[in-house]
Each structure stands twice: as structure tokens, then as C-alpha cells.
Kinemage of the C-alpha trace (Angstrom):
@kinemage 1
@onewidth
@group {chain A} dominant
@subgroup {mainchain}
@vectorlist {calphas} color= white
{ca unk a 1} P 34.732 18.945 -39.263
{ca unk a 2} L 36.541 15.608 -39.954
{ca unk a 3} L 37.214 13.219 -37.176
{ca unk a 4} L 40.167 11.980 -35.932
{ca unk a 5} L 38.903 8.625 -35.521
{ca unk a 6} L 36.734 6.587 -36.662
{ca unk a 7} L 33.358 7.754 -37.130
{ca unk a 8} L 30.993 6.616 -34.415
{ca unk a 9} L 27.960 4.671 -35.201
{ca unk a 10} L 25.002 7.019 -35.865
{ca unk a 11} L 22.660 7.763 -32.682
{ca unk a 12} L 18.627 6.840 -33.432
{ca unk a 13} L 17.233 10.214 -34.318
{ca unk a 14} L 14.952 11.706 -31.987
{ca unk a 15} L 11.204 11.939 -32.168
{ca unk a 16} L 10.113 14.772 -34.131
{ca unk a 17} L 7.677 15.134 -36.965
{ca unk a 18} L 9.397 13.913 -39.725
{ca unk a 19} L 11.258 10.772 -38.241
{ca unk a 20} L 10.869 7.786 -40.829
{ca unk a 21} L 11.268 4.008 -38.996
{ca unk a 22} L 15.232 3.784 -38.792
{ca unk a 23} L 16.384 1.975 -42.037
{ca unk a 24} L 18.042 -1.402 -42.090
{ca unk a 25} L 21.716 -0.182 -42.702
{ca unk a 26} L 23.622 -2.082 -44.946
{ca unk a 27} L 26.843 0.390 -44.934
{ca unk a 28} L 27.824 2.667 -42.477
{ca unk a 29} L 27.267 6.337 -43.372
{ca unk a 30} L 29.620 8.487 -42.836
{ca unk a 31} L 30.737 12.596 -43.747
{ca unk a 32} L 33.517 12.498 -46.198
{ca unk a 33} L 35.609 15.232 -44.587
{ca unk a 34} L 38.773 14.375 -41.853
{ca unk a 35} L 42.710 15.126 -41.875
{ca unk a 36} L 45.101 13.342 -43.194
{ca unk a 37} L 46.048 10.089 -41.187
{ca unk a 38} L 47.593 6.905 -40.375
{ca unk a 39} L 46.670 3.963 -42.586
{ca unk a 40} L 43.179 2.645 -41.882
{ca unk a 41} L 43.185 -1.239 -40.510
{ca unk a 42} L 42.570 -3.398 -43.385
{ca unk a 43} L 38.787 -3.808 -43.570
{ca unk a 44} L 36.051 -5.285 -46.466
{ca unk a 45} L 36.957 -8.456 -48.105
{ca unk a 46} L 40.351 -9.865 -46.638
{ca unk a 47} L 40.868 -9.939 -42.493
{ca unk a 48} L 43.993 -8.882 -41.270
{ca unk a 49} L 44.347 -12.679 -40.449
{ca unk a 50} L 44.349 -13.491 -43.901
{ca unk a 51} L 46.323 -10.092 -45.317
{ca unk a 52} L 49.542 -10.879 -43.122
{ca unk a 53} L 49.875 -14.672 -44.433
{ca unk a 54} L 49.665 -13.633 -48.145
{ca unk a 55} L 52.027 -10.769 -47.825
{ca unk a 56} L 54.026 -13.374 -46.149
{ca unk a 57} L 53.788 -16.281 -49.254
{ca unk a 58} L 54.423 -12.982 -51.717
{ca unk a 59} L 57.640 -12.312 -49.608
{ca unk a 60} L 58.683 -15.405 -49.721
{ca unk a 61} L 57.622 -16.128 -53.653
{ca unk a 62} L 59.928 -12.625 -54.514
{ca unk a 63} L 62.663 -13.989 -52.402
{ca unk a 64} L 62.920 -17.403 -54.260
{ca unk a 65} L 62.894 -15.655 -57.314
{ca unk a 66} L 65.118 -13.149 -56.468
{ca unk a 67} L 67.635 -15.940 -55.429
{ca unk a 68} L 66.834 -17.578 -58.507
{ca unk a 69} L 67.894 -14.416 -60.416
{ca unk a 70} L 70.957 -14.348 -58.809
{ca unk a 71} L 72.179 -17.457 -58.924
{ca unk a 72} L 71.148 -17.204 -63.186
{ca unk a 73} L 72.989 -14.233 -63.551
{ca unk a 74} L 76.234 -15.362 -61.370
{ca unk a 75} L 76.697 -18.041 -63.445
{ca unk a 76} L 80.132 -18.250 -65.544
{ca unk a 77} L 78.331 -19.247 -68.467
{ca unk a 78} L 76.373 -16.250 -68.675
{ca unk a 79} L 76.872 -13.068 -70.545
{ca unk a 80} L 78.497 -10.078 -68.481
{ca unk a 81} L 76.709 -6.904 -67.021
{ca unk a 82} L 79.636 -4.701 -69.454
{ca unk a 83} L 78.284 -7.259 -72.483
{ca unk a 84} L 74.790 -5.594 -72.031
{ca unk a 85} L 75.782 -2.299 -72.468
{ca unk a 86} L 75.786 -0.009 -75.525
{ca unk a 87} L 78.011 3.316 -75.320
{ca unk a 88} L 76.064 4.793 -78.595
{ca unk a 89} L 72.733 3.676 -77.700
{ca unk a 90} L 70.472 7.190 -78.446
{ca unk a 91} L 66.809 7.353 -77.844
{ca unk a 92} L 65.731 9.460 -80.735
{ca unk a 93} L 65.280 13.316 -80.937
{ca unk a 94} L 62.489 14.882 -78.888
{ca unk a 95} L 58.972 14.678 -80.224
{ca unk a 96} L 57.877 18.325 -81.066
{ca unk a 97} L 55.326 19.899 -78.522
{ca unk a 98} L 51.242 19.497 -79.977
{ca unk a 99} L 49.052 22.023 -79.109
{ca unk a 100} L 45.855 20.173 -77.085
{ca unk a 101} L 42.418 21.459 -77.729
{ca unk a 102} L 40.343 20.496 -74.689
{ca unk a 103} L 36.497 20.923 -74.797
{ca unk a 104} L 35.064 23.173 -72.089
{ca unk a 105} L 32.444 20.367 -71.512
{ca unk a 106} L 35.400 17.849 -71.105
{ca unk a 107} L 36.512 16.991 -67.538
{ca unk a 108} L 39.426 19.410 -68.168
{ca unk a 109} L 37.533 21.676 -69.300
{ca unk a 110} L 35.275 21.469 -66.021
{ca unk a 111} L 38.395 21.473 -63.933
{ca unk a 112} L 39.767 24.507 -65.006
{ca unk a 113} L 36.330 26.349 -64.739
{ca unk a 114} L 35.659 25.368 -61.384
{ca unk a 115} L 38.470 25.382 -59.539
{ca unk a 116} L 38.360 28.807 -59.201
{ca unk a 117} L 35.573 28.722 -57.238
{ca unk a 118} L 36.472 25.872 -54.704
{ca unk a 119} L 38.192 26.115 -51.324
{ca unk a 120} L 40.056 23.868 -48.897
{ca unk a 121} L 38.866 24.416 -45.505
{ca unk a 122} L 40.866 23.950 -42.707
{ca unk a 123} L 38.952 24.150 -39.280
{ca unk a 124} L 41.262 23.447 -35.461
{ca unk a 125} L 39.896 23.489 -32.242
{ca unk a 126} L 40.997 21.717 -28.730
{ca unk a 127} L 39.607 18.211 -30.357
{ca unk a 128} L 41.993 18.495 -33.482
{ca unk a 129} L 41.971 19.838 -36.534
{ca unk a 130} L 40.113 18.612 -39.626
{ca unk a 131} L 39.516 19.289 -43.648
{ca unk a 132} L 36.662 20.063 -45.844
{ca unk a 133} L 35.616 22.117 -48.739
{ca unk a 134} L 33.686 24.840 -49.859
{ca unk a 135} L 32.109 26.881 -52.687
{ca unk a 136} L 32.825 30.245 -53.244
{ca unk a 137} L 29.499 32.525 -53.553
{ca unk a 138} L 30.244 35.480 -54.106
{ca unk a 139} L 33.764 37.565 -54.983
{ca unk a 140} L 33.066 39.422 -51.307
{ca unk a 141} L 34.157 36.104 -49.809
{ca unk a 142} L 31.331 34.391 -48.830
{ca unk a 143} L 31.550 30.875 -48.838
{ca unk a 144} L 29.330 27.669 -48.916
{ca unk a 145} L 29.914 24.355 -47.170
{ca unk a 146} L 28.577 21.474 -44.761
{ca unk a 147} L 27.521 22.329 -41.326
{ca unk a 148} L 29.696 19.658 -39.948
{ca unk a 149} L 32.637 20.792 -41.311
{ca unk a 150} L 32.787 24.076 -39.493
{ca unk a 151} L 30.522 22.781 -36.583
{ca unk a 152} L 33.083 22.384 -33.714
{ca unk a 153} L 34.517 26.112 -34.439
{ca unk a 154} L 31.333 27.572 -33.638
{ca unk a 155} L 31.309 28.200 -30.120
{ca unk a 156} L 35.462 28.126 -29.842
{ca unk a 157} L 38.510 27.181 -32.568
{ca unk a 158} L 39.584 28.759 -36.599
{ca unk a 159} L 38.889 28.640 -39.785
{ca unk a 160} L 41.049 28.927 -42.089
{ca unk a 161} L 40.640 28.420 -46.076
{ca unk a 162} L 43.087 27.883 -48.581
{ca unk a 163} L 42.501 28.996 -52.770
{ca unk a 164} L 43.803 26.938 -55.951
{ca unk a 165} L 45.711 30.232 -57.210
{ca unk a 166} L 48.470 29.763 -54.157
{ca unk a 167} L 46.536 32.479 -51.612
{ca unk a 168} L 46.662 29.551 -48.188
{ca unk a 169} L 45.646 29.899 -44.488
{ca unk a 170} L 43.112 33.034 -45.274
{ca unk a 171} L 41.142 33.331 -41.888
{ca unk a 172} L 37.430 32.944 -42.159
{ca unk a 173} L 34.402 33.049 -39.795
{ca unk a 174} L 30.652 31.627 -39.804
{ca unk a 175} L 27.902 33.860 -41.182
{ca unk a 176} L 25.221 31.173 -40.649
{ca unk a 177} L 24.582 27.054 -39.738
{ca unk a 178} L 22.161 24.506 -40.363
{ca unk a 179} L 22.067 21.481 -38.794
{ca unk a 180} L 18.807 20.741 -39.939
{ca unk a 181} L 20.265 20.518 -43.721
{ca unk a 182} L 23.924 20.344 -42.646
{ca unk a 183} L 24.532 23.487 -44.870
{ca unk a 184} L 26.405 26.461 -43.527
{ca unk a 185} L 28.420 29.784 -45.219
{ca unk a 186} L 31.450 31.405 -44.018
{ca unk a 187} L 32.646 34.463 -44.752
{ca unk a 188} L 36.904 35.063 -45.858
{ca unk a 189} L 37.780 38.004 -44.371
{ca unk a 190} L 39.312 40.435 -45.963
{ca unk a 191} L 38.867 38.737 -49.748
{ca unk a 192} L 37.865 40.059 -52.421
{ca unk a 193} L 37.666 39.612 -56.303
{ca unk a 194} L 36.856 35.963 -55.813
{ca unk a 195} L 35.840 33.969 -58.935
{ca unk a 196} L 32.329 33.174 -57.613
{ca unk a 197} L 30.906 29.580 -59.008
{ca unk a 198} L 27.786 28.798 -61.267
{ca unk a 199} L 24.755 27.424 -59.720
{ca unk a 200} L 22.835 25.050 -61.600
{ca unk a 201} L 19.777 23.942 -60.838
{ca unk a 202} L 19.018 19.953 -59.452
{ca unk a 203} L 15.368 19.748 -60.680
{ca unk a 204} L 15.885 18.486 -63.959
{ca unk a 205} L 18.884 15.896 -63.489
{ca unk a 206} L 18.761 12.342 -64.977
{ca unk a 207} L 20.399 9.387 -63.554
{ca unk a 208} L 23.197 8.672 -65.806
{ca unk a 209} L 24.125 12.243 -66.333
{ca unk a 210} L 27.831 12.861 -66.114
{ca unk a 211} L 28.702 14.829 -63.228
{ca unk a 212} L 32.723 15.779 -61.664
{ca unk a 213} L 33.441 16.354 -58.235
{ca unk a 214} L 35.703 18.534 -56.737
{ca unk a 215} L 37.342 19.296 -53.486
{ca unk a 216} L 40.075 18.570 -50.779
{ca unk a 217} L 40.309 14.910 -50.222
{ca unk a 218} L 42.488 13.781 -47.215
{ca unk a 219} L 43.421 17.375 -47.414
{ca unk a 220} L 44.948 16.782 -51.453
{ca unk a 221} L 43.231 20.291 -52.708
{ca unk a 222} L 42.130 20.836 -56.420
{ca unk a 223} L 41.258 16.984 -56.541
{ca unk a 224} L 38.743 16.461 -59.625
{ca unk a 225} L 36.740 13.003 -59.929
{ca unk a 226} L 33.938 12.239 -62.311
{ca unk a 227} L 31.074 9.481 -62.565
{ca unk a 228} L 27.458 9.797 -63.010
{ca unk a 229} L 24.274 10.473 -61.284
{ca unk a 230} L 23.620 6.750 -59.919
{ca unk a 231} L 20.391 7.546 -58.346
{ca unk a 232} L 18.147 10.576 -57.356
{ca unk a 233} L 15.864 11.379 -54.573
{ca unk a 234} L 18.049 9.505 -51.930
{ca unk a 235} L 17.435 9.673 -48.225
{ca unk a 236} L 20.579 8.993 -45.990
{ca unk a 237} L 21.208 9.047 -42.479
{ca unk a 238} L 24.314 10.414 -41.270
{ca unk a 239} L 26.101 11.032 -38.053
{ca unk a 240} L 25.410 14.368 -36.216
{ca unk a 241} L 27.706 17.021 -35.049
{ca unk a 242} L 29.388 14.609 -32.309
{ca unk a 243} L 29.508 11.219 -30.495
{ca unk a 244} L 26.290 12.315 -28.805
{ca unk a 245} L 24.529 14.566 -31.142
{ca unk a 246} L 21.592 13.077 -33.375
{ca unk a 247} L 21.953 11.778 -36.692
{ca unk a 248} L 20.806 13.476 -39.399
{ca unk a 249} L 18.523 12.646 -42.311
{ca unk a 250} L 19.320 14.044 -46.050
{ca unk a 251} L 16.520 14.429 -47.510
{ca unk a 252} L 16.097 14.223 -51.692
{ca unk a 253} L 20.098 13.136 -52.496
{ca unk a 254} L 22.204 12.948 -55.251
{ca unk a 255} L 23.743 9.899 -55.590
{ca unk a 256} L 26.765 9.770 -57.491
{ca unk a 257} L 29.900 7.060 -58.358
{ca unk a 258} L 32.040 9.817 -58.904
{ca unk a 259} L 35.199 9.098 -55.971
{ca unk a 260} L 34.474 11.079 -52.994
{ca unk a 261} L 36.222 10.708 -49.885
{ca unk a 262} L 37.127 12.410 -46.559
{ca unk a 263} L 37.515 16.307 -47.239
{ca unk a 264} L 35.033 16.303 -50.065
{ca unk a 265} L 32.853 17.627 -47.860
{ca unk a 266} L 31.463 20.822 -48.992
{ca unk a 267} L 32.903 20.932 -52.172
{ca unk a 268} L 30.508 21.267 -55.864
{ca unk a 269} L 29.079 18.264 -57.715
{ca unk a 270} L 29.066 19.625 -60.948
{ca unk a 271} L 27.320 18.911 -64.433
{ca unk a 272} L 29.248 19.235 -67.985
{ca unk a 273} L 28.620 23.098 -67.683
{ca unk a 274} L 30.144 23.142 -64.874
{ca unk a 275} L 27.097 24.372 -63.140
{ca unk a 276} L 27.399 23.346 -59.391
{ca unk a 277} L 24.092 20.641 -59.437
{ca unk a 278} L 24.785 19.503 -55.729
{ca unk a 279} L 27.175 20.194 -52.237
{ca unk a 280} L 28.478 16.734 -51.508
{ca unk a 281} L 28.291 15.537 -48.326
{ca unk a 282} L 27.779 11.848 -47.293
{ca unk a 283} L 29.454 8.573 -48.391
{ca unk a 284} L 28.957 4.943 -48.007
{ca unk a 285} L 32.019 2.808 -46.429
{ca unk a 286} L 31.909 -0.532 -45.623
{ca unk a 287} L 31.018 -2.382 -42.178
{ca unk a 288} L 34.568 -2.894 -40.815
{ca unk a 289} L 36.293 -5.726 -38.956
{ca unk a 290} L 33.880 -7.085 -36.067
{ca unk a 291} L 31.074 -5.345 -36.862
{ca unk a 292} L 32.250 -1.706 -36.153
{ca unk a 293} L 31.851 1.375 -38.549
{ca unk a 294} L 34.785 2.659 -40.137
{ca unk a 295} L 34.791 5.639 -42.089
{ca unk a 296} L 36.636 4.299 -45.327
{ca unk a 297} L 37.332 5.489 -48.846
{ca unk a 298} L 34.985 5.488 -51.839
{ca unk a 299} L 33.590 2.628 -52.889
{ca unk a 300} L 31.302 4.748 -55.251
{ca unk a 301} L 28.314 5.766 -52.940
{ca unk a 302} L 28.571 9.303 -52.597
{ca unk a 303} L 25.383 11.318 -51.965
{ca unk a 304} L 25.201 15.415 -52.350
{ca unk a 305} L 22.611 18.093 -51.378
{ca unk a 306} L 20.395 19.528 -54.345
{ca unk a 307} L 21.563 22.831 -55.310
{ca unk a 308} L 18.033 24.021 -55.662
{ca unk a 309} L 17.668 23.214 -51.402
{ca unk a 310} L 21.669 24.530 -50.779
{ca unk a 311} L 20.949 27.728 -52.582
{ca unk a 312} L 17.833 28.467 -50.662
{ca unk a 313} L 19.687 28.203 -47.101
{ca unk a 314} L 22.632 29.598 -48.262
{ca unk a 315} L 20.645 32.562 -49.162
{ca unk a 316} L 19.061 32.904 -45.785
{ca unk a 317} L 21.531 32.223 -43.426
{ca unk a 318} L 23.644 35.321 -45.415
{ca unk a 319} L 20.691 37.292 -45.037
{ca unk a 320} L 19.620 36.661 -41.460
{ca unk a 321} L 22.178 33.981 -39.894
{ca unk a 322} L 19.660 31.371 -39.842
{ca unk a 323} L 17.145 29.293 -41.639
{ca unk a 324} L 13.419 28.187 -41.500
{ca unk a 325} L 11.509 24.973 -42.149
{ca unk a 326} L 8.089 24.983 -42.767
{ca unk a 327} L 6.027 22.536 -40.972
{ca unk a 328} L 2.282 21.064 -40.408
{ca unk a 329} L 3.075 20.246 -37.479
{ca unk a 330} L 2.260 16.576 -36.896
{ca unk a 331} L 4.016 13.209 -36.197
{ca unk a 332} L 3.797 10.677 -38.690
{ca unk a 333} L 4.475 7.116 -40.531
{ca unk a 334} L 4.729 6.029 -43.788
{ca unk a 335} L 2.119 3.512 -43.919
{ca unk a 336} L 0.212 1.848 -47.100
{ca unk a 337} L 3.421 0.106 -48.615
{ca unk a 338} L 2.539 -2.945 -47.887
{ca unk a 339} L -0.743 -2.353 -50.400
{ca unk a 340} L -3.200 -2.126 -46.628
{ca unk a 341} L -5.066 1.003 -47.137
{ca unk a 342} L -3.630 3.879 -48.381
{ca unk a 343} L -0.761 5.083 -49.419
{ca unk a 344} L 0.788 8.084 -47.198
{ca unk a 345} L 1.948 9.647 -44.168
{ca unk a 346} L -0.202 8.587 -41.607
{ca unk a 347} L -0.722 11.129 -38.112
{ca unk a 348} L 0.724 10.072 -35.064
{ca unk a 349} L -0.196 13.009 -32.939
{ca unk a 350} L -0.542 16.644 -33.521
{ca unk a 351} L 1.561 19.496 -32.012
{ca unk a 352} L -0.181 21.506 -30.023
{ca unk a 353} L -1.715 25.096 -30.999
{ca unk a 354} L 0.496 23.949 -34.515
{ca unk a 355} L -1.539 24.834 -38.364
{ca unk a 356} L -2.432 20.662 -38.599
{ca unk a 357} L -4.464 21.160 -35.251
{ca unk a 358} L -6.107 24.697 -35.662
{ca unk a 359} L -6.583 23.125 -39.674
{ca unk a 360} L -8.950 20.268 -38.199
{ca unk a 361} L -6.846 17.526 -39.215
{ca unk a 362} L -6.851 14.500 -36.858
{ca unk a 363} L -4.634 12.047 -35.437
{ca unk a 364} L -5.341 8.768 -38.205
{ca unk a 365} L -5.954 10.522 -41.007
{ca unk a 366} L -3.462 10.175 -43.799
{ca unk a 367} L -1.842 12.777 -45.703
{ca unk a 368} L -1.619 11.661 -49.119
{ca unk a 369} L -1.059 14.920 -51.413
{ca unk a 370} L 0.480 18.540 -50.746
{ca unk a 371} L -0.759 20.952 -53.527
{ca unk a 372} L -0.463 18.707 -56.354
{ca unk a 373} L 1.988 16.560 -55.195
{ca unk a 374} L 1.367 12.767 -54.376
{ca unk a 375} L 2.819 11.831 -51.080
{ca unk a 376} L 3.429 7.998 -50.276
{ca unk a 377} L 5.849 8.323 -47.012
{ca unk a 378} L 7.257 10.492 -44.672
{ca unk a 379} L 10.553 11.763 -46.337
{ca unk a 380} L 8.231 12.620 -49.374
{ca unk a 381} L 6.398 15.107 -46.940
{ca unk a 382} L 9.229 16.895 -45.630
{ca unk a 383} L 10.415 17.375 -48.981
{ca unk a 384} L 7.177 18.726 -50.559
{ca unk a 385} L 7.041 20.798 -47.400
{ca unk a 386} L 10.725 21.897 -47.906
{ca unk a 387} L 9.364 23.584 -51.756
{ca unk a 388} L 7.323 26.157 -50.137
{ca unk a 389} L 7.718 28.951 -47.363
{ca unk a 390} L 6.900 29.748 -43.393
{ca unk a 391} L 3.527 31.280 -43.495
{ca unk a 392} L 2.546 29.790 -47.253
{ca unk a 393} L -0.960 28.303 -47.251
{ca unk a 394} L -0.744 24.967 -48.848
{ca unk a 395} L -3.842 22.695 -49.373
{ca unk a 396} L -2.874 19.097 -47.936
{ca unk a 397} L -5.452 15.909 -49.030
{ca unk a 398} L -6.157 13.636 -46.447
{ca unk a 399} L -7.960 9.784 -46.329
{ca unk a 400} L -10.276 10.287 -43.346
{ca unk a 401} L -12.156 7.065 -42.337
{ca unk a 402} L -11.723 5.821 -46.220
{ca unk a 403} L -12.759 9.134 -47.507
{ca unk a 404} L -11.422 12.266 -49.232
{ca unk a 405} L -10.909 15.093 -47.484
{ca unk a 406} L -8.961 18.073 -48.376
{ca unk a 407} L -7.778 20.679 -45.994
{ca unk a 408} L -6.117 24.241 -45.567
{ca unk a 409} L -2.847 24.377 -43.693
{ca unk a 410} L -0.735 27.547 -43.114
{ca unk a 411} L 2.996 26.509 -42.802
{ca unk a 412} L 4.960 27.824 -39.085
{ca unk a 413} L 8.698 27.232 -38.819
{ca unk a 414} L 10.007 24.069 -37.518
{ca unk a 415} L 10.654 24.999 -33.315
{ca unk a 416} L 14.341 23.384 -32.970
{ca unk a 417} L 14.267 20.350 -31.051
């Protein structure tokens, strides 16, 4: 759901098996969803300080001007108002109308595809009342979003979601959540013979590929941006449910310049099919005044869940309400980056009775391939993990002691925290 406030500075994330060392933050991350507001203070390159004495010298510049202009024109030696005139002045005939071909792969052409297919979300409980967006499924009314737009109506509050064809305030409920990915569906009731969107698929994107985002920003539904893929396989700590929840890391992100800002939450990135690619969800906003994090507009760092991973969870949380996560079940650190020994996740400790443990792997060695897939850190382990299924048996390669050793792990389900 979108704050009413500014967003608060993201809690350390709690040991588990998959925490990386907390990143040096440049930005402050924050969900792009929240109502419509009173004017941010000014924050990023000018201080308030310095704002208020240049409005004042531009004030003061249009008022010496203005006099300037008056004093001109009041003159007695200077033509009158009537003078200027011209009583059969005409401004030509009308141009005739010219019929507009507009390509379906042109952002027009994207916009008038997709915006069938995506909601404005409107979630109040006894904190407030914020915005997001959402991705119609299926014509039966489900609907996909973020987890933390719909979050605080999950034990008490509404839903309510609102169509670009005029149908507004439709009440809706939660099928399923996942804070883990900070995906969750919702169900319209009563709706039906809903224009259901196309899903793409995020494992062959480029950066540099065009892309267009829609949603609801600042509640302004049917907003359309485009930009490009700036950068793939992101990781990005956000802020959790609440003040006091734990942030939480996505994993494998789009990043995109296309302008995304609060309410975009939930809503499609798109490619020039408009095939939904990703489920946007995080931005960038700059550090504001002394120090604190203030949830801002876009200054081009937007960040989106792959389809391939939204499509997967949406899929089980309609099915069954919730969602698994397969695990080792170890602690580890990324470790070798600084070219001293290998390159990997090293183990911390093992869980207890967990498939690492019963596998024989011990705490020191280094995991440095799943299946076929090199693995140089942490996030790159969770996300190899993430393309397979509880109860999968998945051959992990280890450096033991400077050796090779390969191993046989079947995956459990990630016990929530």
C-alpha cells in the first residue's frame, strides 16, 4: 500500500540463508505506490535555503519588468491599445481532419493494447488509504500486483479497483501474498469478461530494449511512460510491509528509465508487443534534506520483477493461496571477489536436519555451481535456486579444502522466518 509519509529508512534484513552483506546505499529505495499528496519539501540539488531567495530575486526581476512595461506602454507617445486591434483579422479556415496510422509496436499502439488489461488499485484501512496497480490475469477477475500494495488490507481494510473503460470502485479481495517476492493476486468480485494481458517472457531481454510502463501514478490511472531496459539482473533492497517489518531483497531486476513513480506499483513493464516482460515495483529517489529518505519522483531508476518469476507465484498462490521457495538450507557469503580463493557462496552454518546437512556438505565449503550454472555470490544462489522446484534434486559443486567436490541436494521449502 502507499504511505502517507515518507518512506522510512529500510530495517537491516534479518539473518536467514540468503542475506548478502547490506549494500552501501547510494539512494534510498523506495515502493513506487502512495496517494495523492501535499507537495514534497524541496529536496536534491537546491536547499530550501537557497529555493526561497531565488524565487525571491525572480519576484522581484518580474516586478521591475512588469513596472517597466507599464510605464512603456503608459506613455503618451506610444501607440493605443484600440491602434493594435484589427476588426477583420481571420485566422484561416480549419485544416481538414488526417486520418493517423499508428503502428501496433508504437507506444500508442502499446497503450491501447494494454490498457485493457491494467487496474488502479485502491486499498483503505485505519492507517489511510493508498494507490497501486495491477494486471489483469484472467477475464474471471483475477488480478496481479505487489504484495505491499494490498499488504495492510490483509488482516482488516478494502480493496477496491478501478478499469480504463469507466467500470470504478469494483470491490476486490486477496487470493494469495508473498512477501518473500512482494507478489500477490486479488480476485474482482463479481467481474467478468475482462481483457486478460499477454505475458512475455524476461529470459531473453537485452539492455537497451524499449520497454513502456503503465499504471496509476499518484493515483493519475491509464498513465503510459516508455524508456529502455537500463540494466538486468539487479538486486535491490526495499522497505518491508511497515516501519518495523524487514526489508526486502529483489532478486534478478529489471531496471528501466522509463518514469515510474508512486502508484506504479503493480502495474506491467511491457516490450514493443506489448507482452508484459516485468511487474514494476521499486524506484530510486534521492537522499533528502539532512540525510533522511524521502520517497521522491523518478529520476529514472525504476526496477521490476521478471515475468518469468511473477508468473510462477502468481500461478501458485491462485492455485493454493501460497507460494514455495526451494532451499539448501545453509547460511552463506559471497566471498572470492576480491580474487582470494574462490569464487562463490561460501557456508556459514547449516540448518539443521535441512538437504545441505543430510547431503554432507560442510560449513567452509563453497558453493560455486548449481546444475550448470556458475555461482559467484549469494544473490546468484537464490536465484539459480528460485529456477527449480521444492523436492527437485539438483547437483550443487562445491571447493572443499581447494578441491572439487560435487554433491546431491534435494530442495525443501524455505520455513518462513
Amino acid at each position: 500500500m502507499g504511505e502517507t509519509g515518507p518512506v522510512p529508512d529500510p530495517t537491516p534484513f534479518p539473518a536467514d540463508p540468503w542475506t548478502p552483506p547490506e549494500p552501501t546505499r547510494a539512494h534510498a529505495w523506495g515502493y513506487p505506490t502512495g496517494p495523492i499528496g501535499p507537495s514534497e519539501p524541496v529536496s536534491g540539488g537546491l536547499s530550501l535555503g537557497l529555493v526561497l531567495p531565488l524565487l525571491l530575486a525572480a519576484s522581484l526581476v518580474a516586478g521591475a519588468v512588469g513596472g517597466l512595461v507599464g510605464y512603456r506602454a503608459g506613455r503618451s507617445d506610444g501607440p493605443s491599445a484600440a491602434s493594435l486591434r484589427d476588426p477583420s483579422a481571420t485566422l484561416g479556415s480549419p485544416v481538414p481532419a488526417v486520418r493517423v496510422s499508428r503502428a501496433a509496436t508504437s507506444v500508442a499502439g502499446i497503450a491501447a493494447k494494454v490498457l485493457r488489461s491494467v487496474v488502479s488499485i485502491s486499498v483503505d484501512d485505519a492507517t489511510g488509504s493508498g494507490t497501486g496497480s495491477g494486471v489483469v490475469l484472467r477475464s474471471d477477475g483475477y488480478v496481479l500486483t505487489n504484495n505491499h500494495v494490498v499488504a495492510s488490507a490483509a488482516s482488516a481494510g478494502t480493496i477496491t479497483v478501478s478499469f480504463n473503460d469507466g467500470r470504478v470502485d469494483l470491490p476486490a479481495r486477496i487470493v494469495g501474498r508473498d512477501p518473500e517476492t512482494d507478489l500477490a493476486v486479488i480476485r474482482v468480485l463479481g467481474a467478468s469478461a475482462l481483457t486478460p494481458a499477454t505475458l512475455g517472457t524476461s529470459a531473453d531481454l537485452a539492455v537497451g530494449d524499449p520497454v513502456v510502463a503503465v499504471g496509476s501514478p499518484l493515483g493519475l490511472t491509464g498513465t503510459v511512460t516508455s524508456g529502455i531496459i537500463s540494466a538486468l539482473d539487479r538486486t535491490v533492497r526495499v522497505p518491508g510491509e511497515s516501519a518495523t517489518a524487514p526489508s526486502t531483497p529483489l532478486f534478478d531486476a529489471i531496471q528501466t528509465d522509463a518514469a515510474i513513480n508512486p502508484g506504479n506499483s503493480g502495474g506491467p513493464l511491457v516490450d514493443l508487443a506489448g507482452r508484459v516482460i516485468g511487474i514494476n515495483s521499486a524506484i530510486a529517489s534521492l537522499t533528502g534534506a539532512a540525510g533522511t529518505d524521502e520517497q521522491s519522483g523518478s529520476i529514472g531508476l525504476g526496477f521490476a520483477i521478471p515475468v518469468d518469476e511473477a508468473r510462477s507465484i502468481a500461478l501458485q498462490l491462485i492455485r493454493t493461496g501460497r507460494a514455495t521457495h526451494p532451499v539448501v538450507g545453509v547460511q552463506a557469503q559471497t566471498v572470492g571477489a576480491d580474487g582470494n580463493g574462490p569464487r562463490g557462496a561460501r557456508v556459514t552454518s547449516l540448518v539443521s536436519g535441512g538437504p545441505a546437512k543430510r547431503a554432507g556438505i560442510r560449513v567452509g565449503d563453497v558453493i560455486t555451481q548449481v546444475g550448470d550454472r556458475t555461482i559467484t555470490s549469494v544473490d546468484q544462489l537464490v536465484v539459480a535456486l528460485r529456477s527449480y522446484a521444492v523436492g527437485d534434486r539438483v547437483t550443487l559443486t562445491v571447493v572443499r579444502d581447494g578441491a572439487r567436490v560435487t554433491v546431491h541436494v534435494v530442495l525443501q521449502d524455505k520455513q518462513p522466518s
